[in-house]
ROROSE-137453 format. One record per residue: y, x, z of N, C-alpha, C in turn; residue in three letters; residue number from 1. Coordinates in Angstrom, 1 decimal. Atoms other than C-alpha are relative to their C-alpha. Layout:
N
+--------+--------+--------+--------+--------+--------+--------+--------+--------+-----+-----+
|    n.y |    n.x |    n.z |   ca.y |   ca.x |   ca.z |    c.y |    c.x |    c.z |  aa |   i |
+--------+--------+--------+--------+--------+--------+--------+--------+--------+-----+-----+
|      Y |      X |      Z |      Y |      X |      Z |      Y |      X |      Z | ala | NUM |
...
+--------+--------+--------+--------+--------+--------+--------+--------+--------+-----+-----+
END
This chain:
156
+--------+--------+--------+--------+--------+--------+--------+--------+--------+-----+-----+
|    n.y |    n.x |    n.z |   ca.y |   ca.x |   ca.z |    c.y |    c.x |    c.z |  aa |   i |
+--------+--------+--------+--------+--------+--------+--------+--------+--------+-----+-----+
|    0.1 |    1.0 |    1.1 |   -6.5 |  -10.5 |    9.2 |   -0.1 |    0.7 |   -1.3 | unk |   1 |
|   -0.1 |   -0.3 |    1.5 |   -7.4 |   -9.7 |    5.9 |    0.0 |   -0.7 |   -1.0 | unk |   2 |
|   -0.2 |    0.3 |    1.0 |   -6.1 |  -10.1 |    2.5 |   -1.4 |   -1.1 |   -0.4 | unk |   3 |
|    1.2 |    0.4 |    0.6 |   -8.7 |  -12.6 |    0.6 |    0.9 |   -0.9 |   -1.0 | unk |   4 |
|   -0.5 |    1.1 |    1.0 |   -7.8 |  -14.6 |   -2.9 |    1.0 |   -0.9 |    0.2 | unk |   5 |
|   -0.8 |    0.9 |   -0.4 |   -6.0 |  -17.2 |   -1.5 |    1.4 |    0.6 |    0.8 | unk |   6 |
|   -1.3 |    0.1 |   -0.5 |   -3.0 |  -15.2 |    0.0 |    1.2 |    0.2 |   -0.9 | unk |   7 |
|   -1.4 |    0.6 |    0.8 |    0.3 |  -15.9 |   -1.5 |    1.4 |    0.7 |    0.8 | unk |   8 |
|   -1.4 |   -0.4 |   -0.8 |    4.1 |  -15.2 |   -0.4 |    0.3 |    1.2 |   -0.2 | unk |   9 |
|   -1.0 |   -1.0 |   -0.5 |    6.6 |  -12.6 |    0.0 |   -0.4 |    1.1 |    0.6 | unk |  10 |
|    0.3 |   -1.0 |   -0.4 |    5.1 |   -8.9 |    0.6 |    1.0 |    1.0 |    0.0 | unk |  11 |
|   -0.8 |   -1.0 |    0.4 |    8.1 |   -6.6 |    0.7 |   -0.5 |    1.1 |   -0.2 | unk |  12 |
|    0.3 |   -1.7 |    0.1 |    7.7 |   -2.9 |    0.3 |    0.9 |    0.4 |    0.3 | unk |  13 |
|   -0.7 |   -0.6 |   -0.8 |    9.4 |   -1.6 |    3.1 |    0.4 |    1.6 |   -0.1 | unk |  14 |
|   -0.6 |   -1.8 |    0.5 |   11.5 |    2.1 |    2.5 |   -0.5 |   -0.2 |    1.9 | unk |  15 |
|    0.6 |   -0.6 |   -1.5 |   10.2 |    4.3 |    5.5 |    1.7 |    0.9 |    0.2 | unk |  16 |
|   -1.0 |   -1.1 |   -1.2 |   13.2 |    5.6 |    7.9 |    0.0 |    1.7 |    0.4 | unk |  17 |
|   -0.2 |   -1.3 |   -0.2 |   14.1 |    9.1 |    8.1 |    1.2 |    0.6 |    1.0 | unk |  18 |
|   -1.0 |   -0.7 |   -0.5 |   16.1 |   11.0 |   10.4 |    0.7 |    1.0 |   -0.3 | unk |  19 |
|   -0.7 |   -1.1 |    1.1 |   18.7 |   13.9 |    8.7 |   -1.6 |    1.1 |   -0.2 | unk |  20 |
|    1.0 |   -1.1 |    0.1 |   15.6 |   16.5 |    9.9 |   -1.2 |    0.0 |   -1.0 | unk |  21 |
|    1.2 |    0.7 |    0.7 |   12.8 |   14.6 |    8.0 |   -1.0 |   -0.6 |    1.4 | unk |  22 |
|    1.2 |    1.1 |   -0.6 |   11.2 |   12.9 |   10.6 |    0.2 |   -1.2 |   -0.1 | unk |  23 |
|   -0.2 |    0.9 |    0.5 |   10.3 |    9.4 |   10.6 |    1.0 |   -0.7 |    0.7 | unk |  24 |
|   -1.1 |    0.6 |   -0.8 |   13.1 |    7.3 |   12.2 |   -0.8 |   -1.5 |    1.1 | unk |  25 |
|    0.3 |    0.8 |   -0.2 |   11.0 |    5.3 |   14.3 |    0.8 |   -1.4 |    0.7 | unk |  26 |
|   -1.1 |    1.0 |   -0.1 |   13.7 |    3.0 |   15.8 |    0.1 |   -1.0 |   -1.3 | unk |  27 |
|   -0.2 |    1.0 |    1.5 |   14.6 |    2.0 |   12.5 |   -0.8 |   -0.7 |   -0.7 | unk |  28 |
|    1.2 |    0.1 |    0.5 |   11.3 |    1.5 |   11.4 |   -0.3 |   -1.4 |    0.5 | unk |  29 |
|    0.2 |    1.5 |   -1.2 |   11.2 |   -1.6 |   14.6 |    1.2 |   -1.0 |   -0.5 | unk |  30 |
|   -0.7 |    0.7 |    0.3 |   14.2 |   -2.5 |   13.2 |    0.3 |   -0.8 |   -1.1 | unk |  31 |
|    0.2 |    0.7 |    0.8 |   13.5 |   -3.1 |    9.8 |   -1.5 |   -0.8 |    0.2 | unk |  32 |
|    1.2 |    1.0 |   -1.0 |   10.1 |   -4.9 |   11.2 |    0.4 |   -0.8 |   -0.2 | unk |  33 |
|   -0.6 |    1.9 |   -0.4 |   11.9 |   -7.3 |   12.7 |    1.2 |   -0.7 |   -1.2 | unk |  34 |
|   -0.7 |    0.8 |    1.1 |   14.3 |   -8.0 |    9.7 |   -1.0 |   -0.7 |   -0.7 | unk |  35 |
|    0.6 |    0.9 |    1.2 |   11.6 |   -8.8 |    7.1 |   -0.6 |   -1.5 |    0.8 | unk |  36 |
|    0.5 |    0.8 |   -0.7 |   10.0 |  -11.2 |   10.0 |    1.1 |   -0.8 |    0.1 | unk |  37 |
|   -1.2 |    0.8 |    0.0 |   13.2 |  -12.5 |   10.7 |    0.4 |   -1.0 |   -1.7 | unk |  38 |
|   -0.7 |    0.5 |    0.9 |   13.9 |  -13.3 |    7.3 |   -1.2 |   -1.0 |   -0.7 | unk |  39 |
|    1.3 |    0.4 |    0.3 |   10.4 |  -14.8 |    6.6 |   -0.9 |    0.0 |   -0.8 | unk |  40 |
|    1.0 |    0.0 |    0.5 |    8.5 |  -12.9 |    5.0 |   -1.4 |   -0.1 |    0.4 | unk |  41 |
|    1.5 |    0.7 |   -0.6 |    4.7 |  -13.6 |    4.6 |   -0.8 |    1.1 |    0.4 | unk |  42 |
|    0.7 |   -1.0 |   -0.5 |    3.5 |  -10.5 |    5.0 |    1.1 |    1.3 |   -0.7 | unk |  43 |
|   -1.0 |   -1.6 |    0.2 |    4.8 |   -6.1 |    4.5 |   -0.9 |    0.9 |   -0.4 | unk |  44 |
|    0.7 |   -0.7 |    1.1 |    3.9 |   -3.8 |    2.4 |    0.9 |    1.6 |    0.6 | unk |  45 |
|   -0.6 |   -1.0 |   -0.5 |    4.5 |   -0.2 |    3.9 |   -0.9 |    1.4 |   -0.7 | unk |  46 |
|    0.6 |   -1.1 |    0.6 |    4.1 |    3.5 |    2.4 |   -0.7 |    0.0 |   -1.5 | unk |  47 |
|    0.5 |    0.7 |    1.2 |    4.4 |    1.8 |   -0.8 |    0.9 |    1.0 |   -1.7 | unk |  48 |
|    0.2 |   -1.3 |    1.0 |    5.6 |    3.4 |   -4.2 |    1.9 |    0.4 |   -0.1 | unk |  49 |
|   -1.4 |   -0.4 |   -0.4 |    9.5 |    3.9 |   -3.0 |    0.2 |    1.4 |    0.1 | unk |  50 |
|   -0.2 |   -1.8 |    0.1 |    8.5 |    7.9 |   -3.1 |    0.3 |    0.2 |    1.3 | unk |  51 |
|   -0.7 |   -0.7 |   -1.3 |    8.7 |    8.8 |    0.9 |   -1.6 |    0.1 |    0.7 | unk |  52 |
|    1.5 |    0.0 |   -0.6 |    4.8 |    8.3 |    1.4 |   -0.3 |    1.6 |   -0.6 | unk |  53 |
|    0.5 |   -1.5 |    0.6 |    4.1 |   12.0 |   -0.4 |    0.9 |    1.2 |    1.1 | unk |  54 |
|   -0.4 |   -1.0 |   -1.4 |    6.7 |   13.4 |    2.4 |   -0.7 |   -0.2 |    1.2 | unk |  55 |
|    0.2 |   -0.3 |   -1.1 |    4.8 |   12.7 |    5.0 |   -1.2 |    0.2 |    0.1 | unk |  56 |
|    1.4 |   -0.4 |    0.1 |    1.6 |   14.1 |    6.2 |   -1.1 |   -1.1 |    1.0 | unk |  57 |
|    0.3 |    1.1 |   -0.8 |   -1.3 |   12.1 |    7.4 |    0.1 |   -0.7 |    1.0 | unk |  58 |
|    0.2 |    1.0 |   -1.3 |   -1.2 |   11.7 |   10.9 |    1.4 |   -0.7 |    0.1 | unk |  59 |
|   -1.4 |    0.5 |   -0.1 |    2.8 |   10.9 |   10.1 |   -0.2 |   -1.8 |   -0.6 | unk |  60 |
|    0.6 |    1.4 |    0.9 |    0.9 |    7.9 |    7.9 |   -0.4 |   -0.8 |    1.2 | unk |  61 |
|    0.6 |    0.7 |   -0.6 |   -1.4 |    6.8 |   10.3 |    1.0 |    0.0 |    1.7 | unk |  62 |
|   -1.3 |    0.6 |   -1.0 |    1.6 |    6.7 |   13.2 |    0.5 |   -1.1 |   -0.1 | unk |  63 |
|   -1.2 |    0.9 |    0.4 |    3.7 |    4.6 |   11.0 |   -0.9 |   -1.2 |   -0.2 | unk |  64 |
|    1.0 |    1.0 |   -0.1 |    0.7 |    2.0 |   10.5 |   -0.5 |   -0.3 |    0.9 | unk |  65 |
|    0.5 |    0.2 |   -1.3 |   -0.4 |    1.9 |   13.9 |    1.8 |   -0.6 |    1.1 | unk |  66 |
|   -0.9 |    1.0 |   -1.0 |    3.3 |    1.1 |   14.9 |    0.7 |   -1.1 |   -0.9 | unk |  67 |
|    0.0 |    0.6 |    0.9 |    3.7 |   -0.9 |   11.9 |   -1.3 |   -1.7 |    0.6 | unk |  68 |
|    1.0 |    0.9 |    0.0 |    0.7 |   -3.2 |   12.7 |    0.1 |   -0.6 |    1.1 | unk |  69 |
|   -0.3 |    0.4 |   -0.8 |    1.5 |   -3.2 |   16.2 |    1.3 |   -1.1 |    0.5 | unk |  70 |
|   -1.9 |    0.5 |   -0.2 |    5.2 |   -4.4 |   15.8 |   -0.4 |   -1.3 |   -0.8 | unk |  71 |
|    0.3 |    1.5 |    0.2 |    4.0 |   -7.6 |   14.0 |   -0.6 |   -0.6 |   -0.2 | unk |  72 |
|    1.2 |    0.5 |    0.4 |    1.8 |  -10.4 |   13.3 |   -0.2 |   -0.5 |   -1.3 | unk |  73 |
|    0.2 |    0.6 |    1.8 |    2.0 |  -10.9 |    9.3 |   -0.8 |    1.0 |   -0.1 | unk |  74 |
|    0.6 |   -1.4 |    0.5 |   -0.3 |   -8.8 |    7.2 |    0.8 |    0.6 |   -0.5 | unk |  75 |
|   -0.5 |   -1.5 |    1.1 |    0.3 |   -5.2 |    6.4 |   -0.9 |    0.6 |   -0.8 | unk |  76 |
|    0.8 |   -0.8 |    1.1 |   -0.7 |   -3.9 |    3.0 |    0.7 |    1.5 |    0.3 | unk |  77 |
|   -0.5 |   -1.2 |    0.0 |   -0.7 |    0.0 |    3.2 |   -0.5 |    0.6 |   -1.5 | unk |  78 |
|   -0.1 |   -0.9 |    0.9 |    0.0 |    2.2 |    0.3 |   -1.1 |    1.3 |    0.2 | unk |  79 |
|    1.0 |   -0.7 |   -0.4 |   -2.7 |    4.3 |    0.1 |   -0.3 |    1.5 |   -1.4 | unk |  80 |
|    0.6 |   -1.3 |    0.7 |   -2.4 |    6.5 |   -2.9 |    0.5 |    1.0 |   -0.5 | unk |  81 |
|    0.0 |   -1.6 |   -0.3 |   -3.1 |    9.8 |   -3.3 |   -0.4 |    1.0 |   -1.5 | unk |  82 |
|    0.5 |   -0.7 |    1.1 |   -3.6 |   12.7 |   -5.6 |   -1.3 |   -0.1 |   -0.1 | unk |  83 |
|    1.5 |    0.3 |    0.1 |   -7.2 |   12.3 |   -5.1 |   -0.7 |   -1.0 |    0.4 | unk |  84 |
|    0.7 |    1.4 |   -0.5 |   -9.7 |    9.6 |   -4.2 |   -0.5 |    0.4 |    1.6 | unk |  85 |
|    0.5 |   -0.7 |   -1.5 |  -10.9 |   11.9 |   -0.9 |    0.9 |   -0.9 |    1.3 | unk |  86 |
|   -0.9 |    0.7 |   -0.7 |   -7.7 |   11.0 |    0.7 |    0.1 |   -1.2 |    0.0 | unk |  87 |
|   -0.2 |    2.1 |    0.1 |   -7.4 |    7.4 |   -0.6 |   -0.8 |   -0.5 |    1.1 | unk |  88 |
|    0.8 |    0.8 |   -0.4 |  -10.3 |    6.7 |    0.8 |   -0.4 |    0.3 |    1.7 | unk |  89 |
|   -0.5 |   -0.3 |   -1.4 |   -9.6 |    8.3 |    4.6 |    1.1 |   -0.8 |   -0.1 | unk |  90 |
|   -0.8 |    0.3 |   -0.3 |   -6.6 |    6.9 |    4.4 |    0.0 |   -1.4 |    0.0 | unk |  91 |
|    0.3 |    1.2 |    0.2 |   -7.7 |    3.6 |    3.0 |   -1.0 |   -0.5 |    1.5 | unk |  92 |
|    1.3 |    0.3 |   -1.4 |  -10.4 |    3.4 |    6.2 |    0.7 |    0.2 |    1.3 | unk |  93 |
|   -1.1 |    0.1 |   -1.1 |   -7.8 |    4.7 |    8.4 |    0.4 |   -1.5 |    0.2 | unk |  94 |
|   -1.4 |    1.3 |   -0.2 |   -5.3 |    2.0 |    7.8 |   -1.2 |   -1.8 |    0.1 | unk |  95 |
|    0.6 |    1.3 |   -0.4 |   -8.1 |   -1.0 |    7.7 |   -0.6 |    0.1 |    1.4 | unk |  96 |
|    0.5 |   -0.4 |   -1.4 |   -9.7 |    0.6 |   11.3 |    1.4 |   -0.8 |    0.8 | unk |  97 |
|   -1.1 |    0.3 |   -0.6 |   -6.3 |   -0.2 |   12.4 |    0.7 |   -1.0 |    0.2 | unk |  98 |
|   -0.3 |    1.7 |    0.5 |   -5.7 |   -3.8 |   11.3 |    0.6 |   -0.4 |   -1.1 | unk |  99 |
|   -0.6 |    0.3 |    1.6 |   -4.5 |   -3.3 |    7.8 |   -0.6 |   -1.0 |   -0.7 | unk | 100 |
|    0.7 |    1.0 |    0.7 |   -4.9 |   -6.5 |    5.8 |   -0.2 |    0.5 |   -1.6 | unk | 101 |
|    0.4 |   -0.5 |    0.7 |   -5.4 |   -4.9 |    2.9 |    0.7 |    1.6 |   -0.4 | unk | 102 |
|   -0.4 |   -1.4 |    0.4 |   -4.5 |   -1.5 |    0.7 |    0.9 |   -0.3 |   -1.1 | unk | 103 |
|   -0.8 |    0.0 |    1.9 |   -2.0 |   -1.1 |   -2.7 |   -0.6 |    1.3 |   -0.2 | unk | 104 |
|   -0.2 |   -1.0 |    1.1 |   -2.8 |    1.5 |   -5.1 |    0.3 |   -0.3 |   -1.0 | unk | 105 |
|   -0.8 |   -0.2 |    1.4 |   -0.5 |    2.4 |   -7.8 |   -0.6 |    1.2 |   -1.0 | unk | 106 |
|    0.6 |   -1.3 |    0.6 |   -2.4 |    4.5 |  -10.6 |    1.3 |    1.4 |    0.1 | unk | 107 |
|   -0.7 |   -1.1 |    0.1 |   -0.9 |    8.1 |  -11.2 |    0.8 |   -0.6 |   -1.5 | unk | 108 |
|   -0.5 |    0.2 |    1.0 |    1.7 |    8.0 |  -13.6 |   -0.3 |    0.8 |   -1.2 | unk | 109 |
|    0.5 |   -0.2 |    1.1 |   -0.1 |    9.9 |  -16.2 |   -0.9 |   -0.7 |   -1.0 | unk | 110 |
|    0.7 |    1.1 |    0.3 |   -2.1 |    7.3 |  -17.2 |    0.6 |   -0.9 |   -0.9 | unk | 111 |
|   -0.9 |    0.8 |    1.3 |   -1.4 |    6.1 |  -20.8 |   -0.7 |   -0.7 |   -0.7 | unk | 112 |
|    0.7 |    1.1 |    1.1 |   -4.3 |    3.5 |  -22.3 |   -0.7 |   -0.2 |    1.3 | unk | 113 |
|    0.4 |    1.1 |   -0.6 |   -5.4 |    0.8 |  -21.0 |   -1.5 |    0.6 |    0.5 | unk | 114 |
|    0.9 |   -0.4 |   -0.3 |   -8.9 |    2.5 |  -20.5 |    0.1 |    0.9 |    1.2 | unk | 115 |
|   -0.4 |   -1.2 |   -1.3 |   -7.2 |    5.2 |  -18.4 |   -0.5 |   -0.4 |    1.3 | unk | 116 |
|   -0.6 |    0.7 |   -1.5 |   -6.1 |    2.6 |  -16.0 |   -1.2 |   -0.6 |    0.5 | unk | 117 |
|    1.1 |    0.6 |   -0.1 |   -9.3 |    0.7 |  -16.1 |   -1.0 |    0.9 |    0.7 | unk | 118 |
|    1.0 |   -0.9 |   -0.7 |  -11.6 |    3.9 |  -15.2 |    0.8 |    0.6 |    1.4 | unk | 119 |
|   -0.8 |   -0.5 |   -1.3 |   -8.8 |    5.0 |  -12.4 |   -0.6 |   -1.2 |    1.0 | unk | 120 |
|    0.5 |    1.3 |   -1.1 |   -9.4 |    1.6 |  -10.4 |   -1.3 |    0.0 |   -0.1 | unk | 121 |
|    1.5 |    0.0 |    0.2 |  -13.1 |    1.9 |  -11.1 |   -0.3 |    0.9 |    1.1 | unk | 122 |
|    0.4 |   -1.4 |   -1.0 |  -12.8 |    5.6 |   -9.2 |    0.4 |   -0.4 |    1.2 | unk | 123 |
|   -0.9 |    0.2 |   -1.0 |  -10.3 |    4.1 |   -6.8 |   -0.9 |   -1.0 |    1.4 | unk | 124 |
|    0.7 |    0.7 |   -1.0 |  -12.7 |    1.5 |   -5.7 |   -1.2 |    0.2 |    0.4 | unk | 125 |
|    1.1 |   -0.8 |   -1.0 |  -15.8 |    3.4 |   -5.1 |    0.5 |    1.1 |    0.8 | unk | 126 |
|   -0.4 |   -1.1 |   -1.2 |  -13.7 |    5.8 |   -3.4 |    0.5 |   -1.2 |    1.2 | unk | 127 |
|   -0.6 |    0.4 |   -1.8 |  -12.1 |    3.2 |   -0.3 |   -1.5 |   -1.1 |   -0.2 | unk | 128 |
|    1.2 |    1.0 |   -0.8 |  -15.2 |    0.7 |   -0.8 |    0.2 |   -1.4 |   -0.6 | unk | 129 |
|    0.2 |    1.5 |    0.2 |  -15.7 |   -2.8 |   -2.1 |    0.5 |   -1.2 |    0.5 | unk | 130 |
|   -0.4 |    0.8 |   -0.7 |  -15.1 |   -4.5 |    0.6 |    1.7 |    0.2 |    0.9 | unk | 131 |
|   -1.2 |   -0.2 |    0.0 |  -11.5 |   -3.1 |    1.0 |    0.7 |   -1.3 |   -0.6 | unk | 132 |
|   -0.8 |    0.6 |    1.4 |   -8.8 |   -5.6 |   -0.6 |    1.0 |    0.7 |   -0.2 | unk | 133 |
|   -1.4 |   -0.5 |    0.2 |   -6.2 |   -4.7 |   -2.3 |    0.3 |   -0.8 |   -1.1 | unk | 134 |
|   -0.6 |    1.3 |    0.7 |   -3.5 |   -6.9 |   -4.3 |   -0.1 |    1.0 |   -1.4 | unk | 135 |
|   -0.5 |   -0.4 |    1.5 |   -3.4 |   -5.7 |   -8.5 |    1.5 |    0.0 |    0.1 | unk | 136 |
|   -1.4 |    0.0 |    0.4 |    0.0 |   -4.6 |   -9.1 |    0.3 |   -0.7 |   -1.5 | unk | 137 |
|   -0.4 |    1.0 |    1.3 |    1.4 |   -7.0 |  -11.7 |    1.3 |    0.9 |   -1.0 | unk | 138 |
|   -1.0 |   -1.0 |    0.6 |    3.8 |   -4.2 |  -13.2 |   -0.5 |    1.5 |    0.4 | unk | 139 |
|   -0.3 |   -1.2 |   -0.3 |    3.6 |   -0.9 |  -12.9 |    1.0 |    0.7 |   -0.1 | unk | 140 |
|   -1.4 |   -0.5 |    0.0 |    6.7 |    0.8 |  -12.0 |    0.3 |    1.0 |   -0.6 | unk | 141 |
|   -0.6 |   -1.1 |    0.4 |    6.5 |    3.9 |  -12.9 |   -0.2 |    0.4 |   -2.1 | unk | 142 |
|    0.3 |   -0.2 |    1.2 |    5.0 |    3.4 |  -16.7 |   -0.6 |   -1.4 |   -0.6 | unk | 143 |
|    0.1 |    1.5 |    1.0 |    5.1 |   -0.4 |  -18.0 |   -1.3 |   -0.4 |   -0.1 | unk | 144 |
|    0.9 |    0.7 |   -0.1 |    1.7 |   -1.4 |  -17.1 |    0.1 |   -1.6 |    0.3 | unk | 145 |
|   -0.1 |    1.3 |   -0.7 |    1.4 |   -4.9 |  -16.8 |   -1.4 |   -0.5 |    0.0 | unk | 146 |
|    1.4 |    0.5 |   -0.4 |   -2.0 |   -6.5 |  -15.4 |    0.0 |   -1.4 |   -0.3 | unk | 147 |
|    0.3 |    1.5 |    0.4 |   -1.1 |   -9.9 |  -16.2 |   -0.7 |   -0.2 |   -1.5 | unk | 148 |
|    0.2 |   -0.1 |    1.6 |   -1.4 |   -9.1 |  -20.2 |   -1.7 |    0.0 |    0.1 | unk | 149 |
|    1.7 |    0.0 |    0.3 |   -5.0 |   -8.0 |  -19.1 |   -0.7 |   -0.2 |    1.3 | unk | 150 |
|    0.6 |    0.4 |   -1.6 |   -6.6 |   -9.9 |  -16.1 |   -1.4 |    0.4 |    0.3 | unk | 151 |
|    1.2 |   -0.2 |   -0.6 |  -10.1 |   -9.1 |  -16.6 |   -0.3 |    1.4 |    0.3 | unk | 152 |
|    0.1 |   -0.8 |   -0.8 |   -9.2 |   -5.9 |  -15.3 |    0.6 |    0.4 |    1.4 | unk | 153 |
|   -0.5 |    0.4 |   -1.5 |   -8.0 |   -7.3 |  -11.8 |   -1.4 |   -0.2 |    0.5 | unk | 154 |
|    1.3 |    0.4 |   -0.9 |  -11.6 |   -8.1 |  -11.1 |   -0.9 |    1.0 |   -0.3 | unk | 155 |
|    1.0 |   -1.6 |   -0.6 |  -14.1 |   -5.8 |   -9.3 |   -1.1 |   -0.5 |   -1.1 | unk | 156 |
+--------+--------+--------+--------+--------+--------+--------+--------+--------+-----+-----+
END
């Protein structure tokens, strides 16, 4: 199922599980699953900007999405970005091949005028494609963006 205009509710951004070694904790991974479902959210948001997506390497991504997607029936938005648009946009095609309801990207935190941000999503979306969704971040965490101040750069 994919994201489209009309979806609404409760997306957490799920922290990814680690075991002391660095691998991923997949147990825990089923276990938080079933919390956010339990608790009722509307859909999960995984490999999102909680900093644990840059430790792991692709195929570690495309595991945790595939048992991610498998383990419930809400949509999953996957975090998808990357130092470059190459990756985004493998990684973005990955994760919708796989049943991802849509993508997040969070620009790079170097990005300091509003034009920055505007040409980044420009790049971002001819790199994974058009017909990708993905939700606008209404903040930016890492550097006080806010998208609501300027909406007509939420639309493609």
């Amino acid at each position: 199922m994919r994201l489209d205009p009309q979806a609404n509710g409760v997306y957490p951004i799920a922290a990814t599980p680690f075991h002391p070694d660095g691998r991923i904790d997949e147990r825990s991974v089923d276990t938080l699953v079933d919390f956010y479902r339990a608790a009722g959210a509307d859909g999960l948001t995984i490999l999102g900007v909680l900093g644990e997506a840059p430790k792991i390497d692709a195929a570690e991504s495309i595991s945790l999405i595939r048992q991610v997607v498998k383990r419930t029936r809400v949509p999953v938005i996957v975090g998808v970005s990357a130092p470059g648009f190459a990756a985004m946009r493998t990684l973005a095609r990955e994760a919708m091949d796989i049943g991802a309801a849509g993508v997040m990207i969070a620009p790079p935190n170097t990005l300091r005028t509003d034009e920055q941000i505007v040409s980044y999503y420009r790049g971002a979306v001819e790199a994974i494609g058009a017909q990708v969704p993905f939700p606008g971040l209404s903040a930016d965490v890492s550097g006080g963006y806010d998208a609501r101040r300027h909406p007509s750069h939420c639309q493609r």
